[in-house]
N, C-alpha and C positions, 0 to 999 in steps of 0.2 A: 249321648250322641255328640254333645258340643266337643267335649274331651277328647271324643275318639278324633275327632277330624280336626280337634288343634293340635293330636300325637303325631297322625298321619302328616297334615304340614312340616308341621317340622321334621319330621323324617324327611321328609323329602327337601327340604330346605338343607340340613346337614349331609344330607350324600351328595347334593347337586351345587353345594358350594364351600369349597373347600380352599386352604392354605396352600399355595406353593412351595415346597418348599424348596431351598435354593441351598446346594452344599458348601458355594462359597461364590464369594466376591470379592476380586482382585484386582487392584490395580494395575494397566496393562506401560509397565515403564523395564523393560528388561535392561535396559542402557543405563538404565541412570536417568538422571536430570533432562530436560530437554520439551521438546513436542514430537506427538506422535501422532501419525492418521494410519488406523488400520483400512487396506483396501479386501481383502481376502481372508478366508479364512478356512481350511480345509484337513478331515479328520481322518483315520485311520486306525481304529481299534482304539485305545488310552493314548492314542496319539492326537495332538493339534498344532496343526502348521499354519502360521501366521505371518502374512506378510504386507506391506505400505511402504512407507516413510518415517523417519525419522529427525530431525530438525536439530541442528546444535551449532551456535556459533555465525548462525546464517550459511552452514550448511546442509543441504539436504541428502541424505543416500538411502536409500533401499535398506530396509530390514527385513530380517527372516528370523524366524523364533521358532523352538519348538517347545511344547508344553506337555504338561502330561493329564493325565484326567484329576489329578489331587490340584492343579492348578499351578504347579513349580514350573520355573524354567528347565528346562534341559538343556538348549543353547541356544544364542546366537550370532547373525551374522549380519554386519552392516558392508554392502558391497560399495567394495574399490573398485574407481577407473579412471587414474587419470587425465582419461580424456574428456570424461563429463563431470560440468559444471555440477548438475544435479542428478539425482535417480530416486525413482521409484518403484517396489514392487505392484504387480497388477493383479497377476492371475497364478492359483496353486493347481497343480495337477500330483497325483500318487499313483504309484502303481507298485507290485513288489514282484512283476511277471516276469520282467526283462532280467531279474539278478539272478547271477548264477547259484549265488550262497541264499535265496530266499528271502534278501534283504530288502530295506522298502528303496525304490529308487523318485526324486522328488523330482517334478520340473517347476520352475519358475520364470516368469513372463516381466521383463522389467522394461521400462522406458524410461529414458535420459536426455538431457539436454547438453547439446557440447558451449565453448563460446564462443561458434560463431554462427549458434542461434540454430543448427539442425537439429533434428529429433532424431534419436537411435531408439529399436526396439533390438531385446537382447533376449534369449533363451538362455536359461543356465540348468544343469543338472547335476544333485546334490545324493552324495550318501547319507544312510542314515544317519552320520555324526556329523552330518552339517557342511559337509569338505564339498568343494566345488570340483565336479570330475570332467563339466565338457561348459562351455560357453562358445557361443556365435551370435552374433549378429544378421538379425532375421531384415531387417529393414531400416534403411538412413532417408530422410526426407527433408527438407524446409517446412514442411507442414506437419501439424501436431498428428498421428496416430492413432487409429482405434482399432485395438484388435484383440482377440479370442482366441485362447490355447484352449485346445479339444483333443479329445485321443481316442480310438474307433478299440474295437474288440481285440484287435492283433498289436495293440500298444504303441503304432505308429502316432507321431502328432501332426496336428494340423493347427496350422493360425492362417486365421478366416479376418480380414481388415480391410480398412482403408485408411489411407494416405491424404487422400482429395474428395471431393462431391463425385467428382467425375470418374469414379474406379472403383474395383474390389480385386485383394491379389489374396490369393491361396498359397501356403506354404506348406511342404510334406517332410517328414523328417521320420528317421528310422527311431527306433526306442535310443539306441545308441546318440541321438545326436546327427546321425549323416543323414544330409539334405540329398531330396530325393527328386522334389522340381522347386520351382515357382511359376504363376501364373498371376497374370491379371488379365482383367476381364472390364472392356471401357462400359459404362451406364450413360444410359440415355437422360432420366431423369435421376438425381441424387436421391436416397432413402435414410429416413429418420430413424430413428429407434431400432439397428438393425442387433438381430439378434441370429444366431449360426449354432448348427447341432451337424450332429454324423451318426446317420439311419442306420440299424443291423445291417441292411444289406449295401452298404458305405455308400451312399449320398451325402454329398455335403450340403446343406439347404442354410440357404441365409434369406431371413426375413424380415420385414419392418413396413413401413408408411412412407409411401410417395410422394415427396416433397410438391409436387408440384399438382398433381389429381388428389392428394388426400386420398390416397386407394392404399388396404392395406394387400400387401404383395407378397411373394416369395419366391427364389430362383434356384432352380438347382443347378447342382454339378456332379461329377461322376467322381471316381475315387483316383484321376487322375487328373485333377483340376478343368476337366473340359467341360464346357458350359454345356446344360442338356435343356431348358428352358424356365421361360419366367409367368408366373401366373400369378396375374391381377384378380383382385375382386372389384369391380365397377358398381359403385354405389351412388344415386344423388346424394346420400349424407354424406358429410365428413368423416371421417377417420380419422382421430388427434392422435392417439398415443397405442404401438401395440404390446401388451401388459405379458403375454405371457406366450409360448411358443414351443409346442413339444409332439413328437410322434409315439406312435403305438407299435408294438410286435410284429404289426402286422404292416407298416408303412405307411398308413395313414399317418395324414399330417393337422394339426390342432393349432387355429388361431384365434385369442381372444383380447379384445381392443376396446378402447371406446369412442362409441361415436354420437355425434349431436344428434337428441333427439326434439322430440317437440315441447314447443314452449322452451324453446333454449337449454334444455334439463341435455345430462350426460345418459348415456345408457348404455354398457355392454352389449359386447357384441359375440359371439362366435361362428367361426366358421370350419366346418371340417370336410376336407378331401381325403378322397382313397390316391392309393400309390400311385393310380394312372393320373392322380390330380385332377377327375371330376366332383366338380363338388357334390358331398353326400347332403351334409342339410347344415342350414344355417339359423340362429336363431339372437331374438335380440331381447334384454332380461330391460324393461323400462316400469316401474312403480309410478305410479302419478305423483308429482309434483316432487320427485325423488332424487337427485344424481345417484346413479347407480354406476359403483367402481370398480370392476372385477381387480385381481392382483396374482392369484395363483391356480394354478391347475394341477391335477393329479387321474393320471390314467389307470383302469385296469383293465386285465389279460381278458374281461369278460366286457370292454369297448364300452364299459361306464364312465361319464367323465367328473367329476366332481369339481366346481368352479365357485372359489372362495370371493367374496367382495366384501363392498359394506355399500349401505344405503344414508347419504345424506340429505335431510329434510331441510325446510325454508326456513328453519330457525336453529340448522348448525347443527340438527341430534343424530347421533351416527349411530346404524345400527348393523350388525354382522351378518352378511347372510351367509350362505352353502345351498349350494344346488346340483343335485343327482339326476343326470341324463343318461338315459338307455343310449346304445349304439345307434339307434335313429332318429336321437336328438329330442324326445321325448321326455318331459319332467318326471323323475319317480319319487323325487324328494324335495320339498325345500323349507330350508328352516330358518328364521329367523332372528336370532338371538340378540336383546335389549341389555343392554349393560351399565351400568347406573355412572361410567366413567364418559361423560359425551367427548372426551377430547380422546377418544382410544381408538382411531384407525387402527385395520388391521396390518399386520408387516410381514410377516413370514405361512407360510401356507405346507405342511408336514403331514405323513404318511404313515404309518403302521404297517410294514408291507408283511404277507405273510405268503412261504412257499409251497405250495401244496401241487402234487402231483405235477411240478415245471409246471406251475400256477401258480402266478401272481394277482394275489387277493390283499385288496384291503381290509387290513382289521381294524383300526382305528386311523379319526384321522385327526390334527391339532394344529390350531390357527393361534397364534403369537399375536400380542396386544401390547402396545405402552402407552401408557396413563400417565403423564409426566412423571410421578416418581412410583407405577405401581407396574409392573409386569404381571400382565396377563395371560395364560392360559386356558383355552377353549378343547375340550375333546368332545370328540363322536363317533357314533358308532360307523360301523361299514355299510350301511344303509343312509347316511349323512342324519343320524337322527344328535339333538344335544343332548348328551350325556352329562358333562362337569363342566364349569367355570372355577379356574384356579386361579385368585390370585395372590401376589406377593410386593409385601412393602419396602423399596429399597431403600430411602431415607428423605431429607424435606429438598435436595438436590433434582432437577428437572435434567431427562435426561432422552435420547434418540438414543433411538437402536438401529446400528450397525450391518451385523450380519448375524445368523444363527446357522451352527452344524451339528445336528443332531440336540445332544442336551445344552451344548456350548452356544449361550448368548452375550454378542460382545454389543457393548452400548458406551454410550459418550456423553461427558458431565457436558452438558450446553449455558450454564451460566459463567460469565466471566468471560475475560479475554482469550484464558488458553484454556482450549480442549482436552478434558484428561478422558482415557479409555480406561474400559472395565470390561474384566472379561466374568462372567458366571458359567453358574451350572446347575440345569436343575437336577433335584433329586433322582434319587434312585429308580429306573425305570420300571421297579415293579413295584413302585406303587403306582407309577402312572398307569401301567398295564403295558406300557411297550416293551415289544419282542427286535425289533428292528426296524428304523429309523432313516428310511429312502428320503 
């Protein structure tokens, strides 16, 4: 009997914890020599488009790379503009709708500084071989910039920002490039952590935390930049930070944040509105004696929400949760996974989507870990149950992770003075079991 249940263990110990494995690890220097800060990163079939800064001489300018899934360059491009001191890439958008020849056409989001200290935000729009086919200038200020390139069903774009505390301007642009308005819109109190999406049925909604009530908020606007209104959530607790921000097919809207709970402890929060923007139900995820951090969300077509965190206890030990909520807010799932790495916050929160009947179902889902030099791997099933823990050894170098697109994880050597980037890839998606990678 003892035998059979140390076989059994261990079966289940080797199917439940498994090697990563990583097809390659590259270093990310397309230029040569220098410093580099990757800010973006965005995929498209064996395609990877990558964009930041680059650093040479005590100059800074925007780079653009493309890669390929073997991990080679294919090209790139460091942008000129005489007029600015410095530049930097911000944000990638793809799309292959607008080309007549069925090519991919790329946008790119850059901001600059001139010398006499204004800030430019710049649109550019690239063919697939890297050629710049349309640049404008979306915005000039004295003040630094923050803003978000988005693009709705009909491939139109949109950059959602602010300038000031005291503002938000909407810009609309045809696929081609041709500006179609501008709008800004004055704010009464400034908002933190703002974050902007564009609904199926084109809502622009930007949302974040109330600088001055700590209320987590969100405002819409219609698909011609006119303001339709702004809903608060009114809390006596705080509201610090909002984590994550996304709608359903249906126009519900999904926000999850953290706010101070009792005994000073952190605790998640969510809240979810129907399209009329009453609230459906709200709920708050608090472990005793716990910080509890949510980080990422994933929706399905059947109003399940799966809300990824981790839990930190009073002596530092992090542990990973996942939590399955029905349409009405209701727990169906939650699981909590102990990982023998306590310095492994989780970073990235991924999807298995799978299309059935113009239904979107999750098949699996996978939460990204780093452990100073070990990348982690977490899967579950579509029920949020834990399945596998994979992980992979990168070398005795301590390192942060970046961004991640699909199998592409770009991470950053953190000891020493200069920053070197690395891009990977994990293995082959069937042995993960992934079918497609939302």
């Amino acid at each position: 009997m003892k035998r059979y249940l140390f076989l059994i263990t261990s079966l289940y110990f080797l199917l439940n914890c498994g090697d990563l494995r990583i097809e390659w690890l590259n270093e990310f220097c397309p230029a040569g020599k220098g410093d580099y800060e990757i800010i973006d990163i965005a995929g498209f079939l064996e395609k990877y488009y990558i964009t930041g800064s680059y650093t040479l001489n005590s100059t800074t300018s925007a780079i653009f790379a493309e890669y390929n899934g073997r991990g080679k360059t294919r090209w790139i491009k460091l942008y000129e503009n005489k007029n600015l001191l410095s530049s930097q890439g911000r944000k990638i958008l793809i799309t292959k709708e607008y080309s007549l020849n069925d090519e991919l056409v790329i946008y790119q989001l850059i901001d600059g500084i001139d010398e006499d200290g204004n800030y430019h935000l710049l649109l550019l729009r690239y063919d697939s071989l890297g050629r710049i086919t349309g640049e404008k200038e979306v915005k000039k200020s004295v003040n630094k910039i923050a803003a978000d390139l988005m693009m709705d069903e009909q491939n139109n774009l949109f950059i959602v920002g602010q300038e000031s505390t005291d503002k938000i301007f909407i810009n609309k642009y045809l696929p081609s490039g041709e500006e179609i308005f501008k709008k800004e819109y004055p704010l009464q109190t400034p908002i933190n952590d703002c974050k902007s999406l564009i609904t199926k049925n084109r809502e622009i909604i930007l949302a974040g935390i109330e600088q001055k009530n700590k209320n987590v908020c969100y405002i819409k606007f219609d698909d011609s930049g006119e303001f339709k209104k702004l809903i608060e959530y009114q809390n006596e607790k705080e509201e610090t930070t909002l984590c994550d921000f996304k709608t359903d097919h249906l126009g519900n809207v999904y926000l999850t944040g953290i706010t101070h709970g009792e005994n000073s402890t952190l605790d998640w929060l969510i809240l979810v509105y129907d399209s009329k923007d009453s609230l459906l139900w709200l709920k708050e995820h608090n472990r005793a004696q716990c910080d509890d951090i949510p980080f990422g969300t994933v929706i399905d077509d059947s109003l399940n929400l799966f809300v990824a965190g981790y839990c930190v206890d009073q002596s530092g030990k992090k542990e990973i949760a996942l939590i399955k909520y029905n349409k009405n807010g209701e727990i169906l799932k939650e699981e909590i996974t102990k990982i023998s790495d306590d310095s492994a916050p989780p970073l990235f929160f991924n999807s298995d989507i799978l299309e059935h009947a113009k239904k979107r179902m999750v098949n699996h889902l996978y939460i990204t870990a780093l452990a100073d030099n070990k990348i982690i791997l977490i899967r579950y099933n579509h029920d949020g149950r834990f399945v596998r823990c994979y992980r992979f050894l990168l070398n005795k170098k301590r390192y942060r992770a970046i961004a991640q697109e699909g199998p592409i994880l770009v991470l950053a050597n953190i000891e020493g003075k200069k920053t070197v980037n690395y891009l990977s890839k994990f293995g082959r998606f069937e042995i993960l079991g992934i079918s497609r990678w939302d």
